[in-house]
C-alpha positions in Angstrom: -18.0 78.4 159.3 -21.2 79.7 161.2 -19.9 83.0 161.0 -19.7 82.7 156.9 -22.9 81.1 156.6 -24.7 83.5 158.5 -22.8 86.1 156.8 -24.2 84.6 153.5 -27.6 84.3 154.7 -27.6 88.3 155.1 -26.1 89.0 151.9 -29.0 86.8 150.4 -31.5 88.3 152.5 -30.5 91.8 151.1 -30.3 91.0 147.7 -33.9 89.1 147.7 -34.7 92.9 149.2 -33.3 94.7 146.5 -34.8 92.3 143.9 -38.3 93.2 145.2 -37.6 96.5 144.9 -36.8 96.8 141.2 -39.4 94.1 139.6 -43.5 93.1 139.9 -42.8 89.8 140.7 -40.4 90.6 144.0 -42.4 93.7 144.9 -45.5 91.9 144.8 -43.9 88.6 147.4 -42.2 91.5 149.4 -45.3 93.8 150.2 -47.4 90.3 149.4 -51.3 91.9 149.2 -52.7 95.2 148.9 -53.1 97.3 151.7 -55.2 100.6 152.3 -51.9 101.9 153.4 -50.0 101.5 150.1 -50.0 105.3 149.2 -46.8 105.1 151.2 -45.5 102.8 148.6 -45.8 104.2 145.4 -44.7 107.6 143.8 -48.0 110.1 143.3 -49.3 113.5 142.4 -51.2 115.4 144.6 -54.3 117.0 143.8 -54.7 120.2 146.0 -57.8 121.4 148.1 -58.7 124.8 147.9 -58.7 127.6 150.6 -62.5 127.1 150.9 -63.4 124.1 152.3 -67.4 122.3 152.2 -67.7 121.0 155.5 -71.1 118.5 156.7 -73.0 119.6 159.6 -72.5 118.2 162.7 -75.7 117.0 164.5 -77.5 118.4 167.8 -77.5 114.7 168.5 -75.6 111.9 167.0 -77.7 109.3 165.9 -75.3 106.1 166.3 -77.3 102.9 166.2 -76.4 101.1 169.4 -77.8 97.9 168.5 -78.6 96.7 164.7 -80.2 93.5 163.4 -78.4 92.0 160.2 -80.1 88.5 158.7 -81.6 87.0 162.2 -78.8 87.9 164.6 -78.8 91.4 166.5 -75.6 92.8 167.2 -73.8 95.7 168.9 -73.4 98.2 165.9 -69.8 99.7 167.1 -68.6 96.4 168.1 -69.5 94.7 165.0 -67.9 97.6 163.1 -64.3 97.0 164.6 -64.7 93.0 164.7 -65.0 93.5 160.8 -61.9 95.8 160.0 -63.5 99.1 160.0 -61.0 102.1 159.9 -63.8 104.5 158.9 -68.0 104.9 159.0 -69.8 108.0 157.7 -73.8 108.2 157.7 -74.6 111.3 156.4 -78.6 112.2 155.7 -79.3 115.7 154.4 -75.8 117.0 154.6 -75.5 116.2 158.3 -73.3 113.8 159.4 -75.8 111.5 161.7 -72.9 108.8 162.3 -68.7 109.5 161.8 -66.8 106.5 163.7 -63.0 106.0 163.6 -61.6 102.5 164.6 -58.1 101.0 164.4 -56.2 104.0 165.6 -57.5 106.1 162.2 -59.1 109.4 162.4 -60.4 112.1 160.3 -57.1 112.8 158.7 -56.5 109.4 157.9 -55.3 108.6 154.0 -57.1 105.5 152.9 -56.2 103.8 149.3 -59.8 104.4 147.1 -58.9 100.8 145.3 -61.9 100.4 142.7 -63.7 103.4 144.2 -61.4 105.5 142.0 -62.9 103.7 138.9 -66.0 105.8 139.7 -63.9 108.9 139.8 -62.4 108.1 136.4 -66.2 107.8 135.3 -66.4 110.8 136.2 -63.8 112.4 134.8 -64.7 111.0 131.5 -67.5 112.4 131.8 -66.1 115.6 132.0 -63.9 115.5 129.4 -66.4 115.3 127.2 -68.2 117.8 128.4 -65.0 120.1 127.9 -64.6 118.8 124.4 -61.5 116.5 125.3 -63.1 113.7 124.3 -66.7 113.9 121.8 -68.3 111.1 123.1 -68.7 107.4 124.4 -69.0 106.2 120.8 -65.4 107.0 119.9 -63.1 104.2 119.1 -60.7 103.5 121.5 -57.7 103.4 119.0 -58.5 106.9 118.5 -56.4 107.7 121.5 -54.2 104.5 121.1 -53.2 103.5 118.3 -50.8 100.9 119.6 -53.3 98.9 121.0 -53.9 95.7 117.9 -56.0 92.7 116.8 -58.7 91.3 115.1 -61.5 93.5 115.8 -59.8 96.1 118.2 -61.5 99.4 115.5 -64.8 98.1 117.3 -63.5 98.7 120.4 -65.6 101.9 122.1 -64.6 104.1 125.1 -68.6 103.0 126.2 -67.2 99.4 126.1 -64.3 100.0 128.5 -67.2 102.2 131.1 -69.5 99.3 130.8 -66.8 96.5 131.2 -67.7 95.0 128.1 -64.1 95.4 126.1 -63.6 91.5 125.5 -60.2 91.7 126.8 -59.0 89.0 128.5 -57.8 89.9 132.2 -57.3 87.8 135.5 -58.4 90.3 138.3 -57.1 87.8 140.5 -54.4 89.8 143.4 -53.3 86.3 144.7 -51.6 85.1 141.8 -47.9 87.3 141.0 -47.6 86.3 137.7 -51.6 87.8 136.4 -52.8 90.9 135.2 -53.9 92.4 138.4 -50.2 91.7 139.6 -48.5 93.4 136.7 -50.8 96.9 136.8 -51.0 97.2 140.9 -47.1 96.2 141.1 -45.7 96.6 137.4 -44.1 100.0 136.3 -44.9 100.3 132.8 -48.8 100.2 132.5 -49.1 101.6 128.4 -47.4 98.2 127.9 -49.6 96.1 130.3 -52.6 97.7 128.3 -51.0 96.8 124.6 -50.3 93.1 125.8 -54.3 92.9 126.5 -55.9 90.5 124.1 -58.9 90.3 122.6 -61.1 87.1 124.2 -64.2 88.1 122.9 -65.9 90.5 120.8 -66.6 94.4 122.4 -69.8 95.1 123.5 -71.0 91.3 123.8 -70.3 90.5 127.2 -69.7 92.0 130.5 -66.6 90.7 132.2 -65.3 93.1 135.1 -61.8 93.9 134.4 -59.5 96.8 136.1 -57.8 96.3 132.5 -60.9 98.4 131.2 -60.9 101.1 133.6 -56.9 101.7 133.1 -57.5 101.9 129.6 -59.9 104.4 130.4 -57.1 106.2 132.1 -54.8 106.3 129.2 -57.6 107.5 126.8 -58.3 110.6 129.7 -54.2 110.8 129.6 -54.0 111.0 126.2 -56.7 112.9 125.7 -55.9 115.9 128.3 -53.2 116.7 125.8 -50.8 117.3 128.8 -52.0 118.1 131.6 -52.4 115.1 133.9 -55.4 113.9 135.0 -54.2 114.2 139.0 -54.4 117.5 137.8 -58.0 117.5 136.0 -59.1 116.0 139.3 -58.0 118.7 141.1 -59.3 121.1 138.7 -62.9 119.8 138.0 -63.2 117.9 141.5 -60.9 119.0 144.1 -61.0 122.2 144.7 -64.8 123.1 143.3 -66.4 120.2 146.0 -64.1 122.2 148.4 -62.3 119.0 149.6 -60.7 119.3 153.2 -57.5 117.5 152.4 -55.4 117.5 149.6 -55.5 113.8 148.3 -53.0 111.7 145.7 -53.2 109.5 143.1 -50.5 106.6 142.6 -48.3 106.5 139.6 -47.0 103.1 137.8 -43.6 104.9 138.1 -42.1 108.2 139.2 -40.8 110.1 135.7 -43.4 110.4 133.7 -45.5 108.3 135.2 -49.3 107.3 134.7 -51.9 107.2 137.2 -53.6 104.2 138.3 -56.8 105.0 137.3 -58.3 101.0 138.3 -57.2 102.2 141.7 -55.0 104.1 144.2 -56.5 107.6 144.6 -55.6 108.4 148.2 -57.8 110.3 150.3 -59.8 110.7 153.6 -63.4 109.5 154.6 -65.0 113.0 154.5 -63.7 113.9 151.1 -65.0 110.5 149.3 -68.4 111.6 151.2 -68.3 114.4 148.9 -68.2 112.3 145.7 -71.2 110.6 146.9 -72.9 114.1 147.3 -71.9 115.2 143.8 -73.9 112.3 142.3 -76.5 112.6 144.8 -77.3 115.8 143.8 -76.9 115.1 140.0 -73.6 116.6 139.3 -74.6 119.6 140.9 -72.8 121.1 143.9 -74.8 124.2 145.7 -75.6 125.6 142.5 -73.2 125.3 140.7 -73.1 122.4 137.7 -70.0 120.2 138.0 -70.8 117.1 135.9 -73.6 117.1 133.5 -76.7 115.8 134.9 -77.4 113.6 132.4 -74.1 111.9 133.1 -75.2 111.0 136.0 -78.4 110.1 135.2 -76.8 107.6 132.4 -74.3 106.6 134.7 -76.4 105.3 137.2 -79.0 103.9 135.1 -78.9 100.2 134.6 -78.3 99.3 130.5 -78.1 95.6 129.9 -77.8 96.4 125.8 -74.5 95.8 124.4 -73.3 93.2 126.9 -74.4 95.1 129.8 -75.1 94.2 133.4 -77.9 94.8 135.1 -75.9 95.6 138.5 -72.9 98.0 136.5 -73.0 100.9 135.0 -70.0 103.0 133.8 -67.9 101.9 136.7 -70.3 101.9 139.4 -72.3 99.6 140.7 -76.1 99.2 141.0 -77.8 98.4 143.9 -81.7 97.7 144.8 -84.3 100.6 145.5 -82.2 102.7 143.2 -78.8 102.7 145.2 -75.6 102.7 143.5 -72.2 102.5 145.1 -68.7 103.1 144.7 -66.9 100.4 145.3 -63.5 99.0 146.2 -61.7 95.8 147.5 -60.9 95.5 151.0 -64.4 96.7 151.6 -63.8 100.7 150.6 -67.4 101.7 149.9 -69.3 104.9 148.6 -73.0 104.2 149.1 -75.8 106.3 148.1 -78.9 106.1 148.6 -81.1 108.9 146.8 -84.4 108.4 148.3 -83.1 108.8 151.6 -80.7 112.0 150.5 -77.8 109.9 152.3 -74.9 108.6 151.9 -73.0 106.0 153.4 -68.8 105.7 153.6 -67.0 102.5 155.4 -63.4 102.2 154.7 -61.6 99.3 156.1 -58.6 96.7 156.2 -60.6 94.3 154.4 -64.0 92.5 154.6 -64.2 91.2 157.7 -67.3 88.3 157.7 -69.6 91.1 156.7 -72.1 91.5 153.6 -71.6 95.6 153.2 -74.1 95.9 150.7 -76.8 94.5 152.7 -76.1 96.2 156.1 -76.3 99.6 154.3 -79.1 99.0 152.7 -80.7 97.7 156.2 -79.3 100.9 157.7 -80.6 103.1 154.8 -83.7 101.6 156.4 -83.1 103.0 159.8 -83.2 106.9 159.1 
């Protein structure tokens, strides 16, 4: 009788496995949170590096703070690093890298999941496509590129609405709960459906509400707007290869045939290379001479615009910080900091938070160079 009811224990066991496998709801208790490893996870395409890589200068002396001062406590800089999850920390000041720490058994060729950080790469990318004609400008209605999408007051809905968060669509961003929005697009496998069961809470460009919702519909207007070719492939093209990335990267699908990328998140990649994104912008979209995103993209992008519903802290999928700093941003604590009147940039990457206020050390250790 043991024997059987152990026997039946296993054969439950394995088919709560295989459950989890093929829906949201039983992925999302099996994995249970996100994780900066979860490239392994999903299917995605791989945006190539080219033969010539852009490589930071190392310094004649590293200049690692040893001890730091955040709020009224001092603290050892390294140890507070690994207390607080670190995997990665990047201080780079005129193209040399003053600082580059690895913690947690990761190195330089460690693949760390973006998470929001690849909203400001979908920014981007917009950007872009405009510039190349894909798309004519922010102005456009939405149901331009898809149609499916329906209700009261949905023709008013702009692709500058879904940059600037202010769509109207009602989304829980919560990752705790299995049965919300952020659930169904990190977990689902169908996200074109996710995006047409959005509704309308309130009316588009009236209120900022931050919502991955609006920067995965921004990733099915680029998709459907490429006209075939698929955006981990525009990334490579207008990003990947001309920034002369060291590693290849990827970018998680919803599904493996056919599927879409995950634009609100998941573009997989080491410390060095998202230092390079932070370069781009520095440098206005310009990378050693050679235009790559339109200046005034930047420019707009980074410039705060509370018209329309707009925050004074977000601007087409980045975020705004004092003294003119904006950041990329993602959770776990993924960041992209950069701060132009220092001509640096700052990259920590961890396995979550910690009991640390990123924003705020960065800025104090803008402060220190």
């Amino acid at each position: 009788m043991k024997y059987l009811l152990k026997l039946i224990n296993i054969f439950s066991l394995v088919a709560i496995l295989l459950i989890a496998s093929s829906c949201k709801i039983g992925r999302f208790v099996y994995y249970n949170f996100a994780n900066i490893t979860d490239h392994k996870i999903f299917p995605a395409r791989t945006a190539s590096n080219d033969s010539v890589k852009f490589t930071f200068n190392d310094p004649i002396k590293p200049k690692i703070p040893r001890l730091v001062t955040f709020g009224d406590k001092e603290y050892n800089f390294e140890e507070y690093l690994v207390k607080n999850k670190t995997v990665a920390f990047l201080i780079i000041k005129n193209d040399t890298l003053l600082c580059e720490k690895y913690y947690r058994g990761y190195n330089e060729a460690s693949v760390v999941n973006s998470f929001s950080m690849a909203k400001s790469v979908t920014s981007i990318l917009i950007g872009c496509a405009i510039e190349d004609g894909f798309i004519q400008s922010v102005e456009e209605p939405v149901i331009k590129y898809i149609p499916e999408l329906k209700g009261n007051g949905i023709e008013k809905l702009s692709i500058k609405n879904l940059l600037q968060m202010t769509s109207g669509f009602e989304y829980n961003e919560s990752y705790i709960n299995p049965f919300g929005d952020a659930a169904t697009f990190y977990y689902g496998r169908n996200l074109p459906k996710a995006l047409f069961n959005l509704e309308l809470k309130n009316a588009p460009g009236t209120l900022f509400s931050y919502s991955s919702g609006d920067s995965q519909m921004l990733g099915l207007v680029l998709d459907r707007a490429l006209k075939g070719k698929k955006i981990t492939e525009y990334l490579q093209e207008k990003l990947w290869k001309p920034l002369g990335m060291e590693y290849d990267a990827t970018w998680s699908l919803d599904r493996k045939k056919d599927g879409l990328e995950k634009t609100f998140c998941c573009l997989n990649a080491r410390a060095r290379d998202f230092a390079k994104i932070g370069r781009l912008y520095l440098n206005k979209g310009n990378w050693n001479g050679k235009q790559i995103v339109k200046k005034e993209w930047v420019e707009v992008s980074t410039t705060a615009d509370t018209l329309e519903g707009g925050a004074h802290d977000y601007k087409y999928q980045w975020w705004l910080e004092k003294d003119g700093n904006y950041m990329a941003q993602g959770i776990l604590g993924q960041y992209i900091y950069v701060v132009p009147k220092k001509n640096m940039i700052i990259v920590r990457l961890g396995e979550n938070y910690g009991n640390a206020n990123w924003e705020s050390i960065m800025y104090s250790l803008s402060n220190l160079y």
